[in-house]
N, C-alpha and C positions, 0 to 999 in steps of 0.2 A: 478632571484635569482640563485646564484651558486647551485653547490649539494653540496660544503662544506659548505654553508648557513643555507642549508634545512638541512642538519644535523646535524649539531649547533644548531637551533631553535627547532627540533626532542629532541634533546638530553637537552635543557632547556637552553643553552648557544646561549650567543648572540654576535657576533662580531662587531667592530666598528673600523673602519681605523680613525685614530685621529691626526691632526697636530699640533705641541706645539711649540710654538714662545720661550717660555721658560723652559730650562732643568728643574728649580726647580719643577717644575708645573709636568713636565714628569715623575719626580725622583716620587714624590709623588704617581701620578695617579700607576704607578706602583707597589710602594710599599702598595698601596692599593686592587690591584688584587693580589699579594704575600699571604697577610693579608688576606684575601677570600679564599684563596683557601686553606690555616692553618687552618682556623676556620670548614670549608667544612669537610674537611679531618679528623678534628678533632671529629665533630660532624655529620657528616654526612648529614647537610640542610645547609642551606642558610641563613642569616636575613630573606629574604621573607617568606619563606616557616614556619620560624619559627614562627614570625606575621600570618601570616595567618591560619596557623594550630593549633594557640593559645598554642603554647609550654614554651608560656609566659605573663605576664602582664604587662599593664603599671608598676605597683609596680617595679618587679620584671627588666626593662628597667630601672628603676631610681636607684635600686639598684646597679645595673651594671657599670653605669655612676658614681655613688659615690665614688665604688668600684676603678675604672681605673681612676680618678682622685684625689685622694687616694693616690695611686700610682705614680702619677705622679708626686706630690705633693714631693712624697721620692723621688724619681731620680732625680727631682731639686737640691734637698738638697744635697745630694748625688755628684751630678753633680758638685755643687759648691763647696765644702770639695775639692774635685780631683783638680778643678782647684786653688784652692789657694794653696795646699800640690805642686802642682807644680811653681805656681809662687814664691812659698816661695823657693823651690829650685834650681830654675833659679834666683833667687837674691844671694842665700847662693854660687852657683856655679861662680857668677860674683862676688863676693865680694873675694872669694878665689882666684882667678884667675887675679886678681889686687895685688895679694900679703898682701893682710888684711886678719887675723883671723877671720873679722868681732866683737873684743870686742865691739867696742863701740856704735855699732850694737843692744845687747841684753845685758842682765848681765855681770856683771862688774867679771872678774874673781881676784877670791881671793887670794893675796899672801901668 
């Protein structure tokens, strides 16, 4: 074992040399230690430590889960509003750009 091992393991951190056939899988695992180490920062433990030190309950884990998919739930929504307000203006932009107002498009303008 290195002395950068044995001090990592000291310190409660653990290293792992890891090889990924695929970025996506890479993108992830990372943005999962990112995510770790927010929450750390933020609160000062770990998920483990916080299981184990009972700073929480099942209850209190399903709430959690309800809660961030919940959430997730709106930024779907969210997500897809954005993308139609754009596709809607990537059509309005080709339609103009063909030399149509686009009437016959949408409502019929009134003389």
């Amino acid at each position: 074992m290195s002395s950068r091992e044995i001090m990592d393991s000291m310190s409660g951190t653990n290293t792992r040399t890891m090889s990924f056939r695929d970025p996506v899988v890479e993108n992830v695992c990372d943005k999962f230690l990112r995510r770790s180490d927010v929450g750390y920062e933020k609160y000062g433990r770990t998920l483990h430590t916080e299981r184990t030190g009972k700073h929480k309950d099942l209850l209190g884990y399903l709430n959690d889960i309800q809660e961030e998919l919940m959430d997730a739930i709106l930024y779907i929504q969210t997500a897809r509003e954005e993308m139609f307000d754009q596709m809607e203006e990537l059509r309005m932009n080709n339609i103009m750009r063909n030399g149509n107002n686009g009437e016959h498009y949408g409502t019929k303008k009134e003389s």
